[in-house]
BALOBA-1460 file (C-alpha; in Angstrom, 3 decimals):
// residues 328
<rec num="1" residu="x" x="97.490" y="-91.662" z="-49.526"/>
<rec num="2" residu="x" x="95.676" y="-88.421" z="-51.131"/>
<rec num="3" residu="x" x="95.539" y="-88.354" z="-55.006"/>
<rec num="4" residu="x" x="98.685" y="-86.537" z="-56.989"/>
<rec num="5" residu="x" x="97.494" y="-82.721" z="-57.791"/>
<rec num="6" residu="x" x="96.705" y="-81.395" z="-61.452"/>
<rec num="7" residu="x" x="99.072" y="-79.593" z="-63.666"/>
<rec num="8" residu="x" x="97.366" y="-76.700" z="-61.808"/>
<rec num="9" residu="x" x="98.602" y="-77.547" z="-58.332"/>
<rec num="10" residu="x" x="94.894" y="-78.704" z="-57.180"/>
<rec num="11" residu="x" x="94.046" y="-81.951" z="-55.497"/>
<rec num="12" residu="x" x="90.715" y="-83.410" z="-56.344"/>
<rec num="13" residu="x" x="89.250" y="-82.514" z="-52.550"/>
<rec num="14" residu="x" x="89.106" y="-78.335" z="-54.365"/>
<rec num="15" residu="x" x="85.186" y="-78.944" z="-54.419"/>
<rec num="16" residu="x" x="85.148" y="-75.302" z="-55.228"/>
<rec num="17" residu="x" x="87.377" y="-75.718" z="-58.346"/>
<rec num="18" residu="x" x="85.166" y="-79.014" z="-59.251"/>
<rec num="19" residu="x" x="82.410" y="-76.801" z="-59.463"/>
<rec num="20" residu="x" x="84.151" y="-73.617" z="-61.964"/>
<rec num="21" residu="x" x="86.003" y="-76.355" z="-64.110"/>
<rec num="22" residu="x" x="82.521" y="-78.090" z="-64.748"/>
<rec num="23" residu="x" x="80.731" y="-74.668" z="-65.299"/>
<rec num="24" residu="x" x="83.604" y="-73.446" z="-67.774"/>
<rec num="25" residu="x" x="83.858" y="-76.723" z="-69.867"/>
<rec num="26" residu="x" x="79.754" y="-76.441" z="-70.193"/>
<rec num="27" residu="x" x="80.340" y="-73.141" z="-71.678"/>
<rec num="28" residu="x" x="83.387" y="-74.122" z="-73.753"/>
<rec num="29" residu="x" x="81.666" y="-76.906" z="-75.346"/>
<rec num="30" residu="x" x="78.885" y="-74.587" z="-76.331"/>
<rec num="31" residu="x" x="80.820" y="-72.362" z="-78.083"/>
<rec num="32" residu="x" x="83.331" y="-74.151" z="-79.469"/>
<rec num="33" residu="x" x="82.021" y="-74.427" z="-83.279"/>
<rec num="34" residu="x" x="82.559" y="-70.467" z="-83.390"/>
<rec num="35" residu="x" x="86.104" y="-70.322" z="-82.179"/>
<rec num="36" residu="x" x="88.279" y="-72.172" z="-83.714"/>
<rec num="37" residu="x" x="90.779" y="-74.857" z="-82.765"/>
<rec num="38" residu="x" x="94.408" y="-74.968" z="-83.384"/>
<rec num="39" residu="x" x="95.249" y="-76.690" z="-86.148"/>
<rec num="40" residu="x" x="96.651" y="-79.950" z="-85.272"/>
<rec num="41" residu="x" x="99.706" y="-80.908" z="-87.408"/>
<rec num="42" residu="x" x="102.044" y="-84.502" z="-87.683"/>
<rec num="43" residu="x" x="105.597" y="-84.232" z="-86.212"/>
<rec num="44" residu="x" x="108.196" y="-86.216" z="-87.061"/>
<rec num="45" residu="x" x="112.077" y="-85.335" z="-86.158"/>
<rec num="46" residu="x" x="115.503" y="-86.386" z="-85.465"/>
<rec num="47" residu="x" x="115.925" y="-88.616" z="-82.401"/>
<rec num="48" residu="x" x="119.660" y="-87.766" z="-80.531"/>
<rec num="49" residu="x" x="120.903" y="-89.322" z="-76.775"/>
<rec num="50" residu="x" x="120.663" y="-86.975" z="-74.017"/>
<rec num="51" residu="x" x="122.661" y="-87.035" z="-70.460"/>
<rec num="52" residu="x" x="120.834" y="-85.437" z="-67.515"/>
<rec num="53" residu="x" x="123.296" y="-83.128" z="-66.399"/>
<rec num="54" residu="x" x="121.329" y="-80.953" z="-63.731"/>
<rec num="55" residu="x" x="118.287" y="-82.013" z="-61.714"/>
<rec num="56" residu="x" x="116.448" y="-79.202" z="-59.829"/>
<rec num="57" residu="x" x="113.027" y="-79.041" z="-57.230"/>
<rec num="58" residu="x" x="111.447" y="-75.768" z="-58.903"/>
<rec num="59" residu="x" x="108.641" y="-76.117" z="-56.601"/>
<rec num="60" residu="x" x="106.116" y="-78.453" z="-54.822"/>
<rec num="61" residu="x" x="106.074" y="-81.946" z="-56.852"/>
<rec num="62" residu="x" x="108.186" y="-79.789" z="-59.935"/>
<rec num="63" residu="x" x="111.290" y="-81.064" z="-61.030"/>
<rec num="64" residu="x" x="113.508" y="-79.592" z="-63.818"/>
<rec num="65" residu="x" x="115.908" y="-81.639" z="-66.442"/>
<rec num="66" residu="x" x="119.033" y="-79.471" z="-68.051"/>
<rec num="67" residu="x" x="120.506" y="-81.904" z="-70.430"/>
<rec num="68" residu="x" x="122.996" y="-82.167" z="-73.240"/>
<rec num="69" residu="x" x="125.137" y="-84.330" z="-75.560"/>
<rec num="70" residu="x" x="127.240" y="-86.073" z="-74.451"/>
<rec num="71" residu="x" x="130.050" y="-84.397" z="-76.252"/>
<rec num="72" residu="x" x="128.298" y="-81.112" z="-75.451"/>
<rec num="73" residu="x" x="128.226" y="-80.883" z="-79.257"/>
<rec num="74" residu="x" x="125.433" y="-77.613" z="-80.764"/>
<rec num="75" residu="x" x="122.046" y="-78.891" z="-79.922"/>
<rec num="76" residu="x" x="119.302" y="-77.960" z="-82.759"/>
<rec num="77" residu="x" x="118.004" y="-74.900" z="-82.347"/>
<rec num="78" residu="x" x="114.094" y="-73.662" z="-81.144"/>
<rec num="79" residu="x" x="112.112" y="-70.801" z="-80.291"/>
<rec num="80" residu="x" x="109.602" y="-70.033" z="-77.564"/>
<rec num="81" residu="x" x="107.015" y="-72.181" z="-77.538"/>
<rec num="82" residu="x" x="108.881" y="-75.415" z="-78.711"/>
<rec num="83" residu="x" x="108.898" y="-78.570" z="-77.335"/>
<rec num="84" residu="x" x="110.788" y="-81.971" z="-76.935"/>
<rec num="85" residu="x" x="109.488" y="-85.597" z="-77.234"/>
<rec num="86" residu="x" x="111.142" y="-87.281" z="-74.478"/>
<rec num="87" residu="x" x="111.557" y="-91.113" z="-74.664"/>
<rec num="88" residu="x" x="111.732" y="-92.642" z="-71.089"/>
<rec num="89" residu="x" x="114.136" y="-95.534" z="-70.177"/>
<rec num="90" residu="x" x="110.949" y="-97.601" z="-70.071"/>
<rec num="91" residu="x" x="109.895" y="-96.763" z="-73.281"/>
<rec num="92" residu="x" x="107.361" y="-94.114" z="-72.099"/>
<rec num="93" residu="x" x="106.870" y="-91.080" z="-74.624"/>
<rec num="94" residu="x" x="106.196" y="-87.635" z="-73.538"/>
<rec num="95" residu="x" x="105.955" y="-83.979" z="-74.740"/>
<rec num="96" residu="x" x="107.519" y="-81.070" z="-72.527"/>
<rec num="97" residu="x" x="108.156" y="-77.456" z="-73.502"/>
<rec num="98" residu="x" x="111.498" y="-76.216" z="-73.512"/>
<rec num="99" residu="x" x="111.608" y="-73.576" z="-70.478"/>
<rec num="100" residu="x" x="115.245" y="-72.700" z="-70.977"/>
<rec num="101" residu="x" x="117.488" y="-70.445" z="-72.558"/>
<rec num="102" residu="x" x="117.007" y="-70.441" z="-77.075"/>
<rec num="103" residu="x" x="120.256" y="-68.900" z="-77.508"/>
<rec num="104" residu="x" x="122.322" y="-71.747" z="-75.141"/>
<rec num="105" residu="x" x="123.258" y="-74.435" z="-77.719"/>
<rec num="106" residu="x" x="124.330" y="-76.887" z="-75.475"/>
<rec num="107" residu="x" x="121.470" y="-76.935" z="-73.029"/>
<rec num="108" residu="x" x="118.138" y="-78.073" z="-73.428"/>
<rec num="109" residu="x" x="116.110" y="-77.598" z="-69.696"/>
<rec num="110" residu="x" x="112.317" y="-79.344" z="-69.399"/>
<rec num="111" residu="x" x="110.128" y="-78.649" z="-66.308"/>
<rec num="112" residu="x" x="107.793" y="-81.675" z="-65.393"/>
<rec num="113" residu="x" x="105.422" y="-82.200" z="-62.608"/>
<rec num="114" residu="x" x="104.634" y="-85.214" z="-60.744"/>
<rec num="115" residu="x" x="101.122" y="-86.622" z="-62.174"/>
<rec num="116" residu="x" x="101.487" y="-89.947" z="-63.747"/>
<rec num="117" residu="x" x="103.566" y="-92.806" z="-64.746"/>
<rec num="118" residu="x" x="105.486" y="-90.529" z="-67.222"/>
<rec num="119" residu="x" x="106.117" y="-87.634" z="-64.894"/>
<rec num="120" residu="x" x="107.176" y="-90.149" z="-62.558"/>
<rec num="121" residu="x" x="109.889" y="-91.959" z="-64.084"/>
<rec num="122" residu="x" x="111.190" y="-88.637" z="-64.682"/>
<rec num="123" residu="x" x="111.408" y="-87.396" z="-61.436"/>
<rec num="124" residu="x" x="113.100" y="-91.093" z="-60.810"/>
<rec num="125" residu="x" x="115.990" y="-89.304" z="-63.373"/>
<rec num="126" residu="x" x="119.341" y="-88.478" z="-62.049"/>
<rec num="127" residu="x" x="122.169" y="-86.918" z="-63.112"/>
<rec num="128" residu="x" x="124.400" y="-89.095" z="-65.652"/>
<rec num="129" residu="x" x="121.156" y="-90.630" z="-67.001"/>
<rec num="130" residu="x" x="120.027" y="-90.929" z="-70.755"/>
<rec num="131" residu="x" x="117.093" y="-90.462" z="-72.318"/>
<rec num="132" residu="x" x="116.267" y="-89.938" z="-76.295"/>
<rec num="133" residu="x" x="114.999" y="-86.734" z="-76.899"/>
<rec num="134" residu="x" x="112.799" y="-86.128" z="-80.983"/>
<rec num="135" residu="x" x="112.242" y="-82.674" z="-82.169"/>
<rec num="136" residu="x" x="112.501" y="-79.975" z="-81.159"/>
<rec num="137" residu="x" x="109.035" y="-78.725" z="-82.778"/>
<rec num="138" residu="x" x="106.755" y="-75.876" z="-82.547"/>
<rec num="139" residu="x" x="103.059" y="-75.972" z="-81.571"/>
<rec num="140" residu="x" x="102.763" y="-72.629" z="-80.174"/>
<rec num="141" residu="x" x="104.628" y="-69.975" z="-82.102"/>
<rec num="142" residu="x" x="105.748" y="-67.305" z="-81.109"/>
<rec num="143" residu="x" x="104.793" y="-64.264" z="-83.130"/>
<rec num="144" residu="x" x="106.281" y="-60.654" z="-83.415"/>
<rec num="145" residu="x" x="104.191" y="-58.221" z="-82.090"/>
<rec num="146" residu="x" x="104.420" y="-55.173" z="-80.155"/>
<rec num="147" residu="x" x="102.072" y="-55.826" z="-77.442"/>
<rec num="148" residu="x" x="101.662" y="-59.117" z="-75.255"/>
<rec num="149" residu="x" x="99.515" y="-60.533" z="-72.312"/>
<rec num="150" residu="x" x="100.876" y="-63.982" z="-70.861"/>
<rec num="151" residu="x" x="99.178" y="-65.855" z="-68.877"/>
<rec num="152" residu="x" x="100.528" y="-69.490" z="-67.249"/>
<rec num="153" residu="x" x="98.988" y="-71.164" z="-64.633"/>
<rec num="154" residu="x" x="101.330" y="-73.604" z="-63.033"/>
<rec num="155" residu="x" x="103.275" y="-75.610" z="-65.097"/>
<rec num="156" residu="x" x="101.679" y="-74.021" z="-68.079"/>
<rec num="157" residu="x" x="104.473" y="-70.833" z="-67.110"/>
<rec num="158" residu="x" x="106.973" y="-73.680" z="-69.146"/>
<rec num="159" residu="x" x="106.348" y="-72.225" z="-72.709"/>
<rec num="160" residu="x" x="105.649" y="-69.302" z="-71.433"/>
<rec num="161" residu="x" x="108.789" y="-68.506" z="-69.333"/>
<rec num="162" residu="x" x="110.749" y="-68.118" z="-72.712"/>
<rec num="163" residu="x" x="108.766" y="-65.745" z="-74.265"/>
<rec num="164" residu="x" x="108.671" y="-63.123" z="-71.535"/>
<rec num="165" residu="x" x="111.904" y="-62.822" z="-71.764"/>
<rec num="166" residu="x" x="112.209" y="-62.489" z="-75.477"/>
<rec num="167" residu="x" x="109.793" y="-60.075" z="-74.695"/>
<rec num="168" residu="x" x="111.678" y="-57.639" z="-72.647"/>
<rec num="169" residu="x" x="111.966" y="-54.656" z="-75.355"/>
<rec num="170" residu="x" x="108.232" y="-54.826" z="-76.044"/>
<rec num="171" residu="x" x="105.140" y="-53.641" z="-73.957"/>
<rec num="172" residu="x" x="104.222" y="-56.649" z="-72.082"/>
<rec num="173" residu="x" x="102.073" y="-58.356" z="-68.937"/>
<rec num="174" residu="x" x="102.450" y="-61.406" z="-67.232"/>
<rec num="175" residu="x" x="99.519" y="-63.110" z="-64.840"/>
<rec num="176" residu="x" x="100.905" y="-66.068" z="-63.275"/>
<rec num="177" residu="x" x="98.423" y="-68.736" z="-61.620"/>
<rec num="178" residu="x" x="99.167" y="-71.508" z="-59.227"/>
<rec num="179" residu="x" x="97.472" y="-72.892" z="-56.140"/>
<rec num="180" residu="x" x="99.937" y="-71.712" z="-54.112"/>
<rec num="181" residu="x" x="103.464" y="-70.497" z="-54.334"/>
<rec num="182" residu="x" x="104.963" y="-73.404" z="-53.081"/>
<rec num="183" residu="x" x="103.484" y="-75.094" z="-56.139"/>
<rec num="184" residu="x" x="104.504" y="-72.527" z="-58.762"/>
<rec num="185" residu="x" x="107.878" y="-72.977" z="-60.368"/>
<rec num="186" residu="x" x="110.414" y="-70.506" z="-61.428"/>
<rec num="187" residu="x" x="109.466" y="-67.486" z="-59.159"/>
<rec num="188" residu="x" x="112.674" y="-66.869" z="-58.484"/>
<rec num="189" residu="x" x="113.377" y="-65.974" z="-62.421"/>
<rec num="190" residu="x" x="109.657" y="-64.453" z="-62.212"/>
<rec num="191" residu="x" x="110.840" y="-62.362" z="-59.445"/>
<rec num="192" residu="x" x="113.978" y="-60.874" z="-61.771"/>
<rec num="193" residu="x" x="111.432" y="-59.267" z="-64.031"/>
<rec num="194" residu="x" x="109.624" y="-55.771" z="-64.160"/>
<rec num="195" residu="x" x="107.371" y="-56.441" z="-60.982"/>
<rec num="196" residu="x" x="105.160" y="-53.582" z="-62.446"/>
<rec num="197" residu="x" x="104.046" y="-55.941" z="-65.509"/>
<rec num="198" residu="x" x="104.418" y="-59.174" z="-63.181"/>
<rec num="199" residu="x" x="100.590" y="-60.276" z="-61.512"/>
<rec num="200" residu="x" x="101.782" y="-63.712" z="-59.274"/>
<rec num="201" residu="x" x="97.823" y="-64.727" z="-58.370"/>
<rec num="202" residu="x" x="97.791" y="-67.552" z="-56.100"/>
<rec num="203" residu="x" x="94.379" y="-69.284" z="-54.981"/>
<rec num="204" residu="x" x="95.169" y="-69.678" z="-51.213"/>
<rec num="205" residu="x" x="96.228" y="-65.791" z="-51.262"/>
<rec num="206" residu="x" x="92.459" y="-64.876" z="-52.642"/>
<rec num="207" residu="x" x="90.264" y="-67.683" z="-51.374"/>
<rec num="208" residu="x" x="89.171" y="-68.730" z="-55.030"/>
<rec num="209" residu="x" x="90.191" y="-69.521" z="-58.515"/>
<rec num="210" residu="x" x="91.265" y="-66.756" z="-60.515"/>
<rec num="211" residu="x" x="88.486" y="-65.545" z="-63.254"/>
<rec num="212" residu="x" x="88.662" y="-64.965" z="-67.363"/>
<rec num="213" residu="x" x="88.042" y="-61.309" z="-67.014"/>
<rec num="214" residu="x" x="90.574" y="-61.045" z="-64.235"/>
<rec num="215" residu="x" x="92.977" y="-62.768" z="-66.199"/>
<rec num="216" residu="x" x="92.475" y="-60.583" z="-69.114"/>
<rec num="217" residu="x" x="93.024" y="-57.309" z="-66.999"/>
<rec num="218" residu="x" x="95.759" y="-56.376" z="-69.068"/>
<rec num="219" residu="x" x="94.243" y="-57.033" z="-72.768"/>
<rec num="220" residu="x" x="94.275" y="-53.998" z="-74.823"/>
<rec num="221" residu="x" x="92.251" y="-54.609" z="-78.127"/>
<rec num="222" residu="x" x="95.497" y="-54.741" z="-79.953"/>
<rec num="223" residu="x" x="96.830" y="-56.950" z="-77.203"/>
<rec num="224" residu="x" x="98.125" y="-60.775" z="-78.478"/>
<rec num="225" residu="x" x="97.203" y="-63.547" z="-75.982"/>
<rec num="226" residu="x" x="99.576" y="-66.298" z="-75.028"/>
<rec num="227" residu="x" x="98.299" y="-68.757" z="-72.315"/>
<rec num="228" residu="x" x="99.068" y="-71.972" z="-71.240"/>
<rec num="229" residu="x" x="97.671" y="-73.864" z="-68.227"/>
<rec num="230" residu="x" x="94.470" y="-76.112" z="-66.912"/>
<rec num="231" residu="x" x="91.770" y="-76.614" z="-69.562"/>
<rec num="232" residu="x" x="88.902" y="-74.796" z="-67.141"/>
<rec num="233" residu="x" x="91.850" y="-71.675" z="-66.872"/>
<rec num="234" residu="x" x="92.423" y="-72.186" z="-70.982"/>
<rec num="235" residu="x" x="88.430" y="-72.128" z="-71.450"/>
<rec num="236" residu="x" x="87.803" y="-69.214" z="-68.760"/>
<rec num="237" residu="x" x="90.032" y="-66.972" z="-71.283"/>
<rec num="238" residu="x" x="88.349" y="-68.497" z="-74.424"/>
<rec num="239" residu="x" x="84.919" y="-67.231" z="-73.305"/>
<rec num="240" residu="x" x="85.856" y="-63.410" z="-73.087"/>
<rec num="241" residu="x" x="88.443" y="-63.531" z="-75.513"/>
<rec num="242" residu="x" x="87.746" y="-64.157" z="-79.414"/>
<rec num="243" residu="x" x="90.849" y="-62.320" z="-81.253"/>
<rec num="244" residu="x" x="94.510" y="-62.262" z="-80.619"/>
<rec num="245" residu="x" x="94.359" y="-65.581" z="-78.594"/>
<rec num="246" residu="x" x="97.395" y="-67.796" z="-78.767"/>
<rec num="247" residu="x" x="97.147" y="-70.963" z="-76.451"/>
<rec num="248" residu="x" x="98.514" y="-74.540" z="-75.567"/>
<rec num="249" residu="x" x="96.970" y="-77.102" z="-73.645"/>
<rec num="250" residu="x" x="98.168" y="-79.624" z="-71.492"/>
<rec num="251" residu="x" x="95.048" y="-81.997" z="-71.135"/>
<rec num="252" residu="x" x="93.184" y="-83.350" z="-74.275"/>
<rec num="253" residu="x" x="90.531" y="-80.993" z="-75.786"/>
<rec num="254" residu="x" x="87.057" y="-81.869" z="-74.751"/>
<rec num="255" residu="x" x="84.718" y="-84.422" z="-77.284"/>
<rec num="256" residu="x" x="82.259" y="-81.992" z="-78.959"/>
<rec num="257" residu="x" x="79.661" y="-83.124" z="-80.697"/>
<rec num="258" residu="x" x="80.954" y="-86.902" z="-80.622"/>
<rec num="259" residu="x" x="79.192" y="-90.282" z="-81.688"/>
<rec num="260" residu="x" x="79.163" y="-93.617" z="-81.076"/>
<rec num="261" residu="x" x="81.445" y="-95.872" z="-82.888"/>
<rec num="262" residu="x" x="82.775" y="-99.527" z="-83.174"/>
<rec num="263" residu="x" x="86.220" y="-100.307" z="-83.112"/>
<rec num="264" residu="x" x="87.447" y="-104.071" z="-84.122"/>
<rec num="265" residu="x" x="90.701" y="-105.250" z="-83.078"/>
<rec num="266" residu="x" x="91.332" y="-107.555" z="-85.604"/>
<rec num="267" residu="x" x="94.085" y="-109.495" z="-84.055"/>
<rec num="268" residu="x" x="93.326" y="-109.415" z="-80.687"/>
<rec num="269" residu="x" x="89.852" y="-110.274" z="-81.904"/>
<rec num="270" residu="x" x="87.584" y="-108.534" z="-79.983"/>
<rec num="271" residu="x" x="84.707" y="-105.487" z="-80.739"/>
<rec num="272" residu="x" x="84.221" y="-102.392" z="-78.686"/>
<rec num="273" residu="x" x="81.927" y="-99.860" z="-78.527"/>
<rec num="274" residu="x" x="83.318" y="-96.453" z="-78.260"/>
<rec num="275" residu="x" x="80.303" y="-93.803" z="-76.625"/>
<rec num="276" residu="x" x="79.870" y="-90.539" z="-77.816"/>
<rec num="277" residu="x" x="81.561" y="-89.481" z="-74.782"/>
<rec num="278" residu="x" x="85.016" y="-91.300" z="-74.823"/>
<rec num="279" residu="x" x="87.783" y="-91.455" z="-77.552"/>
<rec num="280" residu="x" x="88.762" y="-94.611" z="-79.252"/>
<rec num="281" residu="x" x="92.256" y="-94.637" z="-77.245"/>
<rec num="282" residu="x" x="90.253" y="-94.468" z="-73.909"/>
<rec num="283" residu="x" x="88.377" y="-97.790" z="-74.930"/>
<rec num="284" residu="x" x="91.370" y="-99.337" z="-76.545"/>
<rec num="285" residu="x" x="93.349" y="-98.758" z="-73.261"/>
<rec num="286" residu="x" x="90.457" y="-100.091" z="-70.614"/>
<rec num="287" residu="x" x="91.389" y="-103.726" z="-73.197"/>
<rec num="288" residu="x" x="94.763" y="-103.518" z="-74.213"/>
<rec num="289" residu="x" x="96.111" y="-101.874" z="-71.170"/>
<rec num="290" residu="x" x="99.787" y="-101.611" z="-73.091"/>
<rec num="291" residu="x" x="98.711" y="-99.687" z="-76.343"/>
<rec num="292" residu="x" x="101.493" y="-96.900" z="-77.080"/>
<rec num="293" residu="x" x="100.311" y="-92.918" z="-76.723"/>
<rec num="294" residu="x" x="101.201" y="-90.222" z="-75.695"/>
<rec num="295" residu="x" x="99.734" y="-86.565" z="-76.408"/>
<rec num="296" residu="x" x="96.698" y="-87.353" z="-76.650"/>
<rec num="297" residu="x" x="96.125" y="-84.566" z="-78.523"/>
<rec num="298" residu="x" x="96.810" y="-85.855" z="-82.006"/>
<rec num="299" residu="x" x="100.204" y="-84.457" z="-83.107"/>
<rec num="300" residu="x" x="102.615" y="-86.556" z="-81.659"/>
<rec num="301" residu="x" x="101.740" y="-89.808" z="-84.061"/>
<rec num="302" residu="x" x="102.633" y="-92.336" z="-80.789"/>
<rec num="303" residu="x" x="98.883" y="-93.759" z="-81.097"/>
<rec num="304" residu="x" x="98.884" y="-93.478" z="-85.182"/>
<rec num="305" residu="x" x="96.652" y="-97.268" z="-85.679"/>
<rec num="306" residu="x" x="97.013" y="-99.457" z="-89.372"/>
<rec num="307" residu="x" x="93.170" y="-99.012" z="-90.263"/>
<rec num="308" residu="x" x="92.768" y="-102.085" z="-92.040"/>
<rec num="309" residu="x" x="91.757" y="-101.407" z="-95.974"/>
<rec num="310" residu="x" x="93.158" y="-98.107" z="-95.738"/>
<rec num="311" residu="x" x="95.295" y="-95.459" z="-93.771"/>
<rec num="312" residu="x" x="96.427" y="-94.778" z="-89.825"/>
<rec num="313" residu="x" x="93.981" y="-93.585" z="-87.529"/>
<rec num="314" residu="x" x="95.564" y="-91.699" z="-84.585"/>
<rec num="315" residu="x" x="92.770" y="-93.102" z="-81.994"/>
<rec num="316" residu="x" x="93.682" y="-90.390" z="-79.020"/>
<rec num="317" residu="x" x="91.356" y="-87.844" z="-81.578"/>
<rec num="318" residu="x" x="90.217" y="-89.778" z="-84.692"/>
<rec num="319" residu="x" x="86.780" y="-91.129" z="-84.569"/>
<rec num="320" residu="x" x="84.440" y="-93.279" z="-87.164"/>
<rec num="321" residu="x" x="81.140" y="-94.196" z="-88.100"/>
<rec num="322" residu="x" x="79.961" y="-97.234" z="-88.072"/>
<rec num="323" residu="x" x="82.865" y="-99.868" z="-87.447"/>
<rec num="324" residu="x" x="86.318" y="-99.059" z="-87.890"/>
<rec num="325" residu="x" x="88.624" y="-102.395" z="-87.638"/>
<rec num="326" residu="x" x="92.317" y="-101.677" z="-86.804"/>
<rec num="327" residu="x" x="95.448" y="-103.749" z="-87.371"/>
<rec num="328" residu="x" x="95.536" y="-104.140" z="-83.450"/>
């Protein structure tokens, strides 16, 4: 049985795609100390029961979730670029953007595709189903302007989707990425918008992946970014863009400039070394196969540690010198 694909639509046989992601993450690593990061920020929120009310295939190994109380009571409002934390049956906690409609109270709709235990056990989801749902919270605002490029590639059009159309009375450009159609969902709402500012770029209808300069085709100097998709796509744009640049990620942020550390486990009793190379969750996990995350990005607080002698350490991001021992 082959491998799942990426969030991008690849399978791990794209030797090509191997090659630019490796070549773009060299670069991005390089460069990162002059371009900032976005901040990351805690989230806490109100947790509310959710029925599944519509499941939909939006393309290859994409499934969407339209949910709502169960009285169909007002739903909190949000904004493009917000997103849910989703609490699984199983106990499972993810973060998915909100891909619907802001001004339908009763609705929230999620886009998810297949990848790992997560995704998974949401595709299991059927309709009549409940699931908690935190938030919703915003990561990636979505800023007034009067000009905008998107770009999404795959399931990275989720956040996006939303703000094209709140976009509609402004001058705007979409460049949508995929491997394929058949792996890129919502081209049928895609296909309802001004085809003259609409680029649909898939891979297998070029031969290769899709470039940072291409991408940014459409950037005007006074042009605000918004893109969302694969970390080598996310980095591509990074490198010829500096200004303007709004963007989300859907895979943790490469380890720049890390260090060796120690991490105790004081009631599990054991000492690990964490290389230069690997977060503290990544170790933690490889020996205590059941510690909670999530994100893994440092905002969602699912990983947040009791650092013994003095505060939480969220170990999907937080490193230390020397030895850190956790309450673990």
């Amino acid at each position: 049985m082959s491998a799942p694909p990426d969030l991008y639509g690849r399978r791990p046989t794209d030797r090509m795609w191997k090659f630019a992601a490796r070549a773009i993450s060299a670069y991005e690593v390089a460069t990162r100390f002059m371009r900032s990061e976005p901040p990351v920020r805690p989230v806490k929120g109100l947790s509310m029961k959710l029925v599944v009310r519509k499941t939909k295939a939006e393309a290859e190994d994409v499934v969407s979730l339209t949910m709502s109380k169960e009285d169909w009571s007002p739903l909190p409002t949000w904004q493009p670029g917000c997103h849910i934390d989703l609490r699984l049956p199983s106990g499972i906690e993810r973060q998915y953007s909100l891909c619907g409609d802001p001004e339908d109270r009763w609705t929230y709709r999620i886009a998810v595709r297949k990848l790992g235990a997560g995704s998974r056990e949401v595709h299991a989801l059927r309709e009549g189903d409940t699931v908690t749902v935190r938030g919703p919270r915003n990561a990636f605002p979505f800023i007034d302007v009067p000009r905008y490029l998107f770009i999404a590639g795959g399931i990275g059009i989720t956040p996006i989707l939303p703000m094209v159309k709140a976009a509609q009375d402004k001058d705007w450009h979409l460049v949508y990425c995929g491997r394929s159609r058949a792996s890129m969902p919502f081209l049928d709402e895609i296909a309802e918008l001004d085809p003259a500012r609409v680029w649909i770029r898939p891979d297998t209808e070029f031969g290769v992946p899709v470039s940072g300069k291409e991408l940014l085709t459409w950037a005007l100097p006074n042009t605000h970014v918004y893109c969302c998709g694969p970390a080598p796509m996310i980095a591509g744009v990074r490198v010829d863009r500096a200004t303007g640049l709004h963007y989300e990620r859907f895979s943790p942020p490469p380890i720049v400039d890390g260090r060796p550390f120690e991490v105790e486990l004081r009631r599990a009793g054991i000492v690990l070394r964490v290389p230069a190379d690997r977060t503290a969750l990544d170790v933690i996990r490889d020996a205590v196969p059941a510690v909670p995350y999530s994100c893994r990005q440092g905002f969602c607080g699912t990983c947040s540690t009791k650092v013994v002698g003095g505060d939480e350490m969220r170990i999907c991001v937080s490193r230390g010198h020397g030895r850190i021992v956790l309450d673990m």
